[in-house]
Backbone as CSV, one residue per row, in Angstrom:
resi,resn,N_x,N_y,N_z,CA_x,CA_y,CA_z,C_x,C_y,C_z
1,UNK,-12.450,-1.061,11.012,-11.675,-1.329,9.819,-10.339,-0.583,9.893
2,UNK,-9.255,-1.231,9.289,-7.716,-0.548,9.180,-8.054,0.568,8.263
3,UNK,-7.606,1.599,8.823,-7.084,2.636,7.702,-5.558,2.459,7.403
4,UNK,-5.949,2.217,5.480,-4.839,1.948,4.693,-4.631,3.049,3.816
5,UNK,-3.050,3.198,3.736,-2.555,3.944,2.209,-2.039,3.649,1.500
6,UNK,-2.294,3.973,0.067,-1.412,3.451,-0.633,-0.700,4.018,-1.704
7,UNK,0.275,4.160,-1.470,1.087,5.349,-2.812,1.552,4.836,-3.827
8,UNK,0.335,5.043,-4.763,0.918,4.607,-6.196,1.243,5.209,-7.661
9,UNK,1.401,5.088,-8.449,1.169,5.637,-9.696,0.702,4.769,-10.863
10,UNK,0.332,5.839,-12.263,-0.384,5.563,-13.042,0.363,4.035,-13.928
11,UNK,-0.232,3.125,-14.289,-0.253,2.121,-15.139,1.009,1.149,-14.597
12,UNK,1.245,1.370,-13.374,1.757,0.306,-12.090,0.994,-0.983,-12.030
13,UNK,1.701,-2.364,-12.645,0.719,-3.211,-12.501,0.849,-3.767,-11.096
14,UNK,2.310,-3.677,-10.429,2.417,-3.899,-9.118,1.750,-3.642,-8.259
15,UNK,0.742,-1.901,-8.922,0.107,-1.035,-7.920,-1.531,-1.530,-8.290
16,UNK,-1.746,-2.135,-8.878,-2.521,-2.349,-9.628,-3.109,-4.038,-9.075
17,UNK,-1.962,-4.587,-9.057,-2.158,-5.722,-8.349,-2.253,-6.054,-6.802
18,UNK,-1.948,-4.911,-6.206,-1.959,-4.420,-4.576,-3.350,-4.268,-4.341
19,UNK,-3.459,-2.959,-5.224,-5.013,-2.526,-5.274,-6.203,-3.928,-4.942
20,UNK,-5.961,-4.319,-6.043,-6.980,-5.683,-6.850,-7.061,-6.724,-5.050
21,UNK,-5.782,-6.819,-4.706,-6.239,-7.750,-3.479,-6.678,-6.927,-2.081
22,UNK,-6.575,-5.586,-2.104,-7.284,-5.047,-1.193,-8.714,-4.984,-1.187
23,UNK,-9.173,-4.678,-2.512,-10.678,-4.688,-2.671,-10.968,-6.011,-2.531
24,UNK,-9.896,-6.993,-3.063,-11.143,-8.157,-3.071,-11.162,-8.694,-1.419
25,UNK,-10.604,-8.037,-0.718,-10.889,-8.055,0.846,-11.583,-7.180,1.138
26,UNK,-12.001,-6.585,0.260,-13.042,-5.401,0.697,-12.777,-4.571,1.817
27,UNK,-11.183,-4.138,1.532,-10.746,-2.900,2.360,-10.624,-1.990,1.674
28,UNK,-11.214,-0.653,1.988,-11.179,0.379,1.917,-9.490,1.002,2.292
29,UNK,-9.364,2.502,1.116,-7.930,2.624,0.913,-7.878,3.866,0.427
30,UNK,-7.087,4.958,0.925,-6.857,6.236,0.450,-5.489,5.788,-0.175
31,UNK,-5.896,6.197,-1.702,-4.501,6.142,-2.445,-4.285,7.592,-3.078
32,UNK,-2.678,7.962,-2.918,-1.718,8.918,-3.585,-0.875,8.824,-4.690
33,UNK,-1.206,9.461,-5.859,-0.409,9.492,-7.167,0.978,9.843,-7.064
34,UNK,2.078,9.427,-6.439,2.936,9.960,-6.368,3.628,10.608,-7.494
35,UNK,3.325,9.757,-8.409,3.924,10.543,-10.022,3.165,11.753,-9.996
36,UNK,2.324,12.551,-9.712,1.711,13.287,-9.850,1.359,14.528,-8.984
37,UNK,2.055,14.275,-7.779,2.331,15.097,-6.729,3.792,15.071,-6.220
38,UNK,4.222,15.895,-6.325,6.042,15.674,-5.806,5.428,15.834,-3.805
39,UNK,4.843,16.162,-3.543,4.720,16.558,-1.943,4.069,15.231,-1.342
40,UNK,3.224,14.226,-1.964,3.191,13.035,-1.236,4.566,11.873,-1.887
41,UNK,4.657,12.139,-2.946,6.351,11.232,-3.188,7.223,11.605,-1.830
42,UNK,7.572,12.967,-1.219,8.436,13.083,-0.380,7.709,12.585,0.995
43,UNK,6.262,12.426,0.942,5.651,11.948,2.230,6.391,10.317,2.071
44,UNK,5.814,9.881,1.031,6.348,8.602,0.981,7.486,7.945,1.335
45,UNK,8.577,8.434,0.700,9.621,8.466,0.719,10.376,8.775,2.597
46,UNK,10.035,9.972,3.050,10.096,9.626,4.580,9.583,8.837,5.405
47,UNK,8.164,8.287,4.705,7.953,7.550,5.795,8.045,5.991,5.312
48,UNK,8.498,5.664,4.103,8.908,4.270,3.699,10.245,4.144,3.791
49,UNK,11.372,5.476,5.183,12.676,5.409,4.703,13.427,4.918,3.258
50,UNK,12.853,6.300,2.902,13.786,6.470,1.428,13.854,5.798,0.352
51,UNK,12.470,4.626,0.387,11.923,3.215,-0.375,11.144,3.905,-1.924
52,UNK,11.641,4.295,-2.272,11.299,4.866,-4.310,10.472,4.187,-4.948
53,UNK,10.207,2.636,-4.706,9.453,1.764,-4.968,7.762,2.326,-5.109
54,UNK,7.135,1.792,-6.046,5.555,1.504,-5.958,4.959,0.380,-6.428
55,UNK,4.085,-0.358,-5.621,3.385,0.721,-4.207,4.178,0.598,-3.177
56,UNK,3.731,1.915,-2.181,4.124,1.335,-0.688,2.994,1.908,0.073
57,UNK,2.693,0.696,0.919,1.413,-0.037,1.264,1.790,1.147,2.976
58,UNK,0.624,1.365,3.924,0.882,1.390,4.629,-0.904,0.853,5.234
59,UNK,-0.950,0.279,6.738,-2.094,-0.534,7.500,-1.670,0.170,8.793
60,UNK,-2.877,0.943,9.112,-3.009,1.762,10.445,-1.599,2.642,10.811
61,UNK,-0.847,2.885,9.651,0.136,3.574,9.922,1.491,2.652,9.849
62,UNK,1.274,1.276,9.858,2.863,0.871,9.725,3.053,0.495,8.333
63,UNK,4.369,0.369,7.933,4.374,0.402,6.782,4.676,-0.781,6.233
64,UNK,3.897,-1.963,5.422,3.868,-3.033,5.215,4.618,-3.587,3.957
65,UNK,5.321,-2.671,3.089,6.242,-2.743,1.914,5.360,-2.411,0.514
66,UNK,5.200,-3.532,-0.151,5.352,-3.101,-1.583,3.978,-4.397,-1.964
67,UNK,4.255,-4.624,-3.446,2.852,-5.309,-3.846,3.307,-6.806,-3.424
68,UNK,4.548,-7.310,-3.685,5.193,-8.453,-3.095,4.729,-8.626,-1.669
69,UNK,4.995,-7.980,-1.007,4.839,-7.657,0.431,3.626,-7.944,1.623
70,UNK,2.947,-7.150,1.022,1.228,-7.704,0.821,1.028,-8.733,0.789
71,UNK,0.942,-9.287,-0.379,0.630,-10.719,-0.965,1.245,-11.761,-0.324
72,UNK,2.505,-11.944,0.353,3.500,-12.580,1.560,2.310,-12.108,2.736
73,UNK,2.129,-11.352,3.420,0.954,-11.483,4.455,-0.062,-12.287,4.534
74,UNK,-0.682,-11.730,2.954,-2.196,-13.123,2.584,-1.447,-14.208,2.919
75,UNK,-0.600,-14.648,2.001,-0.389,-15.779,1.862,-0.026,-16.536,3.211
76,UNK,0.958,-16.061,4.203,0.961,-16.096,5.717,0.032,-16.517,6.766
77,UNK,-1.305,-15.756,6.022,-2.519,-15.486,7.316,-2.594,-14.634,8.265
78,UNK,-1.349,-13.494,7.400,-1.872,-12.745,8.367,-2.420,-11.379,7.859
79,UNK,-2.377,-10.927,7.115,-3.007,-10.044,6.313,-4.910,-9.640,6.669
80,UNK,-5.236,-10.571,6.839,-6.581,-10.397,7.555,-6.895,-10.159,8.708
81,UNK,-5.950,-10.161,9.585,-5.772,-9.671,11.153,-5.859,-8.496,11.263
82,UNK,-4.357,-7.771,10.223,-4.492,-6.196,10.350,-5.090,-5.252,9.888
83,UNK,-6.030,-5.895,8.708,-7.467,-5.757,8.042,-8.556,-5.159,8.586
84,UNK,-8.484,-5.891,9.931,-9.373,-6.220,11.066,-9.588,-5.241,12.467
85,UNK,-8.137,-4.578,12.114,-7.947,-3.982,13.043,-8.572,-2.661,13.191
């Protein structure tokens, strides 16, 4: 299975709606409150080059964007590949 992250915060429906299609793929997901920790916001933030946005998604380490972003993969076919991985 991909190890995924996902940095979100509280009452994000974007983050919320990211969430919702990961489970219903039944992937497993370490998520970070960024509102709630300033030290993973700055993780984020370096490693989404400087992207402020939530969520930002990352799959085995690359970083796949935002809740839009995601959902452009499903919709693609390819989102279940790196799922897979």
């Amino acid at each position: 299975m991909a190890q995924i992250t996902v940095y979100s915060g509280p009452n994000c429906p974007y983050c919320q709606s990211a969430k919702a299609l990961l489970k219903k793929k039944g992937a497993a997901f370490e998520e970070f409150d960024v509102r709630a920790d300033e030290t993973k916001f700055a993780e984020m933030l370096a490693k989404a080059n400087g992207k402020k946005s939530i969520p930002q998604i990352f799959i085995n380490g690359e970083h796949v964007g935002g809740c839009d972003d995601l959902y452009a993969l499903d919709s693609a076919g390819k989102l279940d590949g790196l799922l897979a991985q």
